[in-house]
C-alpha positions as CSV (number, residue, x, y, z in Angstrom):
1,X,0.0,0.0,0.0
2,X,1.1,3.5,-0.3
3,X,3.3,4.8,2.3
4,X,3.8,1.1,3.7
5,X,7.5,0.7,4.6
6,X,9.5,-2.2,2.5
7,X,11.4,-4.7,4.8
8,X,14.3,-6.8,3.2
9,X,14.8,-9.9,5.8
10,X,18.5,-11.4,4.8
11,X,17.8,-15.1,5.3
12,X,16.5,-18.9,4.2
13,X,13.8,-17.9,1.9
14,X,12.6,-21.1,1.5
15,X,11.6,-21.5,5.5
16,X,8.0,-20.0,6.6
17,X,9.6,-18.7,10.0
18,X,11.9,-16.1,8.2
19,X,8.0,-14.2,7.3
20,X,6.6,-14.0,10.5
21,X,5.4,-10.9,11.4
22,X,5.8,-10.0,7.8
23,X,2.8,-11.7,5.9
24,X,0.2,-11.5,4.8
25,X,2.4,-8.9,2.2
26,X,0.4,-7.0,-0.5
27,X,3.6,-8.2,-3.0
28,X,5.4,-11.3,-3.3
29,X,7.9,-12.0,-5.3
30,X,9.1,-15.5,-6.2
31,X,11.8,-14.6,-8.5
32,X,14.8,-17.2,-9.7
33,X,13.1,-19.9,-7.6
34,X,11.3,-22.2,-9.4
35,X,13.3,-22.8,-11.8
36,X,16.1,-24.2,-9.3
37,X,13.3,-26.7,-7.5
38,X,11.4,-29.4,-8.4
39,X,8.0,-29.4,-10.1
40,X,6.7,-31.1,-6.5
41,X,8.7,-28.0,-4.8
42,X,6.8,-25.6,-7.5
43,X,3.5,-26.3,-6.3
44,X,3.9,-26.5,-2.9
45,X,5.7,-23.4,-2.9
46,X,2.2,-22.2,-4.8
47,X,0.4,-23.4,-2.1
48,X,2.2,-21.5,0.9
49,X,1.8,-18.6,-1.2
50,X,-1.7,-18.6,0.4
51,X,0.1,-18.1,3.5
52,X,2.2,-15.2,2.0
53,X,0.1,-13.1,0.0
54,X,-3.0,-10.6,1.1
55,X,-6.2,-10.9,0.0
56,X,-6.0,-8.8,-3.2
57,X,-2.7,-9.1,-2.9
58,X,-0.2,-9.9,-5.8
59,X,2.4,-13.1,-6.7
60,X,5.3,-11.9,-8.8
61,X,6.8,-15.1,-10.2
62,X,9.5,-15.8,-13.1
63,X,10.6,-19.8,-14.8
64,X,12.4,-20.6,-16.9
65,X,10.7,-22.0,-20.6
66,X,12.7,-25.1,-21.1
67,X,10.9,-28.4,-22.1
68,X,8.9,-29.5,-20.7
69,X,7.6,-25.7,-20.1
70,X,6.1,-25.9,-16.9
71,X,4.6,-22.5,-17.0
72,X,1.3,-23.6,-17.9
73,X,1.3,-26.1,-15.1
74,X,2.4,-23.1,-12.8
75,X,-1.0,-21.0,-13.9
76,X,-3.1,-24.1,-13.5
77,X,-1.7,-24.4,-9.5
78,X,-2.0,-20.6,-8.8
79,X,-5.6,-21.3,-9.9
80,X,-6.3,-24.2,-8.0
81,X,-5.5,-22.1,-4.8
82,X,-7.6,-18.7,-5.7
83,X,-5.2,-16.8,-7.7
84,X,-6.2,-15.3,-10.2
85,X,-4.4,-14.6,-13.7
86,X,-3.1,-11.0,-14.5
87,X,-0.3,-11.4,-16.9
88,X,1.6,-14.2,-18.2
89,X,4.7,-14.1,-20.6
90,X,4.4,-15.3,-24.0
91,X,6.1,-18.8,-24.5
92,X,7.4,-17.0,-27.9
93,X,10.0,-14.5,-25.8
94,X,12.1,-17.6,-24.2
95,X,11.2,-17.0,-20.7
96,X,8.5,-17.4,-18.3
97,X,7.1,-14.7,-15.9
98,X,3.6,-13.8,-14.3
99,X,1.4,-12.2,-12.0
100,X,-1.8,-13.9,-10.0
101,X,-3.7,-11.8,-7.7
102,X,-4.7,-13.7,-4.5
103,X,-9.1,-13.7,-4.2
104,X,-9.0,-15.5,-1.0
105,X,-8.5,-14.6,2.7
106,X,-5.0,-15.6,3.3
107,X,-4.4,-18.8,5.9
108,X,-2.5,-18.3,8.7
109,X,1.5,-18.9,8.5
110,X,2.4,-22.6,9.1
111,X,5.5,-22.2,11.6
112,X,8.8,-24.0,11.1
113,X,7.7,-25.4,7.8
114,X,10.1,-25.3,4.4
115,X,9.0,-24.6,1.5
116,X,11.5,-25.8,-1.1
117,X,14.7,-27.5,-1.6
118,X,17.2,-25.9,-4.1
119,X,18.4,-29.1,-6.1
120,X,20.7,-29.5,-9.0
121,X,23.8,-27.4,-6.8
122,X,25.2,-26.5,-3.3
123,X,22.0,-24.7,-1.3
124,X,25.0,-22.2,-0.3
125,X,27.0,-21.7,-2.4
126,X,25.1,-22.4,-5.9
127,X,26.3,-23.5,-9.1
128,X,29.4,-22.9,-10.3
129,X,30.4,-19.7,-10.6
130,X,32.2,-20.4,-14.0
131,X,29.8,-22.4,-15.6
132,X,26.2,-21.0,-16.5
133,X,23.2,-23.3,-16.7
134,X,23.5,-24.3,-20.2
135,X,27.1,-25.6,-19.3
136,X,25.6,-27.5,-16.5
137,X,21.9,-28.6,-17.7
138,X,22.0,-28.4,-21.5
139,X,18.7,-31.0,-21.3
140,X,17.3,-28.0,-19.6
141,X,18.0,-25.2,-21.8
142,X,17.2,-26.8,-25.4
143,X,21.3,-26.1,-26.0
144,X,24.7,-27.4,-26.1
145,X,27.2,-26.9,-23.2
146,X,29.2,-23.7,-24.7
147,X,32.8,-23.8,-25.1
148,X,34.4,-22.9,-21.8
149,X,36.4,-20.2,-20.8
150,X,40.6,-20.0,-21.6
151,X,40.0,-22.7,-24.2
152,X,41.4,-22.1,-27.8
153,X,37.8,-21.6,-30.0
154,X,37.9,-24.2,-33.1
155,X,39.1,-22.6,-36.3
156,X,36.4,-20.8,-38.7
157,X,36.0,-22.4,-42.2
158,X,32.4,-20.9,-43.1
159,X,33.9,-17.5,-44.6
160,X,35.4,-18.3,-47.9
161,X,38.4,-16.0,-48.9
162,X,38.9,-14.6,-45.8
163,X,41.4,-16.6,-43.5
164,X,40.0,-19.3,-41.1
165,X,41.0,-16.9,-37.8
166,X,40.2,-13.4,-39.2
């Protein structure tokens, strides 16, 4: 609401006791999350957002649109739990993103619960920092691993009359 201060809480986001005292929030973002989770974690982590969100309030959410694209799925749970649609991304622009306003009255935060579980890397520390997720999933991203860093590229021989480095 207008005028309401904005807290940042430094901490687990993926256990329910680091929002007490803080929900139910007119804004929730759930950004860079589900994408790192499973699709079990996805929809759970749906369904707490009843615990998280105001009634009226808004979910901010972004996923990546690798096959399977699960951002249809995604829609379908915010549904299934009062939310309703008020933008989606097109599947055409590569990446997944949306916003679901909550209709219900918001249930009262479960205690000592966690949400999620970050798989696929170190909860810490996350992936390697010299490797992006196309180097480490490429069934996830549709591409090949790219050609790492300090390694000699292959030569070019697609430019005719021109030499094979130039």
């Amino acid at each position: 609401m207008p005028g309401d201060p904005v807290e940042v809480v430094t901490g687990d986001a993926a256990l329910t006791d680091q929002y007490a005292g803080l929900v139910p929030a007119c804004l929730v973002l759930v950004c860079g999350v589900f994408g790192n989770m499973t699709d079990d974690d996805v929809r759970r982590t749906i369904g707490y957002c009843t615990q998280l969100c105001a009634h009226g309030g808004t979910v901010v959410w972004t996923r990546g649109r690798w096959e399977p694209d699960l951002v249809p799925q995604i829609c379908n749970w915010f549904a299934d739990r009062c939310f309703e649609l008020g933008w989606v991304s097109d599947p055409a622009e590569g990446w997944g993103a949306g916003a679901h306003r909550f209709t219900a009255a918001p249930v009262p935060l479960e205690r000592g619960a966690r949400m999620f579980t970050f798989v696929g890397h170190h909860p810490r520390t996350g992936p390697d920092r010299d490797r992006s997720l196309t180097d480490l999933h490429p069934e996830r991203t549709g591409g090949p691993p790219r050609r790492q860093p300090n390694r000699p590229a292959e030569p070019r021989t697609d430019r005719p009359g021109r030499p094979a480095d130039g």
